[in-house]
N, C-alpha and C positions, 0 to 999 in steps of 0.2 A: 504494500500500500504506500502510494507516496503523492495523495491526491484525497480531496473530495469532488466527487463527481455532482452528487444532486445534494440537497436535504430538504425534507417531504414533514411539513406540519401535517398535524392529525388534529382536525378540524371537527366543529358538529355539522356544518352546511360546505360542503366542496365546492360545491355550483355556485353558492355566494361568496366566497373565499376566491373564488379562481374569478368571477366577476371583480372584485375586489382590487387585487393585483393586477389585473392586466387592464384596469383604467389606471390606478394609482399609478404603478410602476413600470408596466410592461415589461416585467421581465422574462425573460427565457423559461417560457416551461418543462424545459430539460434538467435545470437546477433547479428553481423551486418546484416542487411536487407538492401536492393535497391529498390524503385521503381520508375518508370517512371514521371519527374514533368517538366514543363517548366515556373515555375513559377520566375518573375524576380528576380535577387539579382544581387548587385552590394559593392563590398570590404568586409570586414572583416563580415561574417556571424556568429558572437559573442559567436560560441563556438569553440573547440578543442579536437581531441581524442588522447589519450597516451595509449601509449605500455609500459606496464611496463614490463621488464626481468632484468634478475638474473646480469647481468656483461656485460663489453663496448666491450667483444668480440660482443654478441648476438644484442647490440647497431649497433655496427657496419654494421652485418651481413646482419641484416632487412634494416637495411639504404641504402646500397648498394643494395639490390635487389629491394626494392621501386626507386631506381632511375634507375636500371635496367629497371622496369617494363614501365616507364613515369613517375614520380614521378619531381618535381623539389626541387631543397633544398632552405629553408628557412632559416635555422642556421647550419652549418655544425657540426658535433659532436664533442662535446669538453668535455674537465675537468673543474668543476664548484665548489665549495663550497659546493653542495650538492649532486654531483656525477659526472654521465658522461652521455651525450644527446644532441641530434639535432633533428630539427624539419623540416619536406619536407610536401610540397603540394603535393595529389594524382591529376590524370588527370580532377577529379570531380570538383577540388575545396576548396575539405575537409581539413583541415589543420591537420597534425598528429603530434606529440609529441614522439619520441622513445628514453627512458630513463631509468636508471638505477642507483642506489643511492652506489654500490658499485663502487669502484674505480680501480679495480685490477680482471680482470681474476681467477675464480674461482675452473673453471673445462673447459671439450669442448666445443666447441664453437658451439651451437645449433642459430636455428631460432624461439626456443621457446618463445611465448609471455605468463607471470607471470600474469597479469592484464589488461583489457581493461578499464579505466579511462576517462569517460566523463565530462569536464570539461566546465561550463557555465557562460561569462564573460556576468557578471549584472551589473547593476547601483546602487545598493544597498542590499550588501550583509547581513548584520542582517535582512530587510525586506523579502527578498528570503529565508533565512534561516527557520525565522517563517513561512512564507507560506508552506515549505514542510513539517516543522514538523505537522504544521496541518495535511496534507495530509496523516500522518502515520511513513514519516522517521520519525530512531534519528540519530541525533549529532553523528560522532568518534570523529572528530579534528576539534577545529575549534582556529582560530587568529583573535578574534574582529571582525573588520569590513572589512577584506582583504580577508580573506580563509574560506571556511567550505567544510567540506569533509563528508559525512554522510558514517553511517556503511554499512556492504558488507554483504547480504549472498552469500555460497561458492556457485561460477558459477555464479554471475550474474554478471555486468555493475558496477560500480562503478560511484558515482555522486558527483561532487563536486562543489563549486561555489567558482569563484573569481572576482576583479573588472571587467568589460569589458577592459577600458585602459591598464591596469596590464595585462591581458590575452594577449593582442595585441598584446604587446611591448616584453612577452614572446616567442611568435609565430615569431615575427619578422615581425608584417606586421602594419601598421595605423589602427587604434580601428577607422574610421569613415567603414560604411557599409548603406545600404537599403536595404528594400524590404523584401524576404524570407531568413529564418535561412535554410532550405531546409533540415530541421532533425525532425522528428517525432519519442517522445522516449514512449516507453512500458511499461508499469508496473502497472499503476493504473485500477479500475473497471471501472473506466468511461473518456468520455473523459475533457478534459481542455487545457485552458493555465495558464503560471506562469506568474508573474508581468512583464517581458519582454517578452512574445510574444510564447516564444517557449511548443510546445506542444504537449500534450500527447497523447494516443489513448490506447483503449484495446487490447489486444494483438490479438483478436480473429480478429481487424476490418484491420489487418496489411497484406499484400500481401506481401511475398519474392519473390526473384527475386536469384534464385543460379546459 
C-alpha cells in the first residue's frame, strides 16, 4: 500500500449526499464514494476532509456554495498565520476543511479543488505513524508527536494524522464522539483497522453511490 485510492462516507441518504457534493464541490466520484449505513454515531467522528485550492477567492467560492447546497459553517473563512480557510459541516455530518495557504488572489476565481486531504485525529500520533509505515506508507512531513502527513501519488487522497483534540478544536467542534467514524478508506490489498478504529477495505469490496 503506498496510496489512498477513494474514501467512501457511510451516509443515511446516498442520493442526497451525492446530490450534495456534486453541487457543493464537484468532486470526483472515484475518491469520494457514498454508501448506505445506519450505523450509530454521536459528536465528533475523529476525522476531517480538506479542500485544498490555489487562493481565498476559490476559499470562498466552495464555501459559499457548500452553504448554498445545506452545508452549515463551523469557522467562517478567515486570515490565519498560515493562510486563508473555514470549515462547514455537509448535511451528512462530515466535517470539511476549505483552505488555502496563499493569502492574496492569484488569478480567476474558479471552484477548482488543488487536493483532497484526509485528515485522522488519533490518540497517538508516532504510534499511528508507525503502524502505517508498516502498512507501506512513507513519511513527507511530519512535527513529532502533533502532525504527520505521509506522501501523495499524483490523483490520489492525501493522508495525514493529527491529535484527535487538536483536530476538534481545529474543526471547531468538542473532540468527545461515539460509536461509528462512518468512513471507510481504500487503498490497501486487504482489509483492516488502525489503532483507532477506522478502517480500510479493498477497493474492489467498495460500492459507489454517484
Amino acid at each position: 500500500m503506498n496510496s489512498i485510492d477513494s474514501v467512501t462516507l457511510e451516509v443515511a441518504d446516498p442520493t442526497a449526499a451525492a446530490r450534495f457534493y456534486s453541487t457543493a464541490f464537484g468532486l470526483d466520484p472515484s475518491q469520494l464514494r457514498l454508501r448506505a449505513c445506519d450505523a450509530p454515531t454521536t459528536g465528533f467522528r475523529g476525522f476531517t476532509l480538506s479542500l485544498v485550492v490555489s487562493q481565498p477567492g476559490n476559499v470562498d467560492a466552495l464555501f459559499g456554495a457548500a452553504l448554498d447546497a445545506g452545508a452549515t459553517t463551523l469557522k467562517p473563512a478567515s486570515k490565519s498565520l498560515w493562510g486563508y480557510g473555514g470549515v462547514v459541516q455537509a448535511p451528512d455530518g462530515t466535517i470539511w476543511q476549505i483552505a488555502t495557504s496563499t493569502k492574496k488572489n492569484i488569478g480567476p476565481v474558479t471552484r477548482d479543488v488543488d487536493e483532497l486531504v484526509l485528515l485522522l485525529g488519533v490518540e497517538d500520533v508516532k504510534a499511528s505513524r508507525q503502524f502505517y509505515v508498516g502498512q507501506g506508507l512513507t513519511v513527507g512531513k511530519g512535527f513529532g508527536g502533533k502532525y504527520v502527513e505521509f506522501a501523495t501519488v499524483p490523483g490520489s487522497v492525501k493522508l495525514a494524522l493529527y491529535k484527535r483534540r487538536g483536530l476538534a478544536k481545529v474543526a471547531g467542534v468538542p473532540a468527545d464522539g461515539t460509536g461509528s467514524h462512518r468512513l471507510v478508506i481504500s487503498g490497501a490489498d486487504v482489509s483492516f483497522s488502525d489503532p483507532d478504529g477506522f478502517a480500510w477495505e479493498p477497493a474492489a469490496s467498495l460500492t459507489a453511490t454517484d
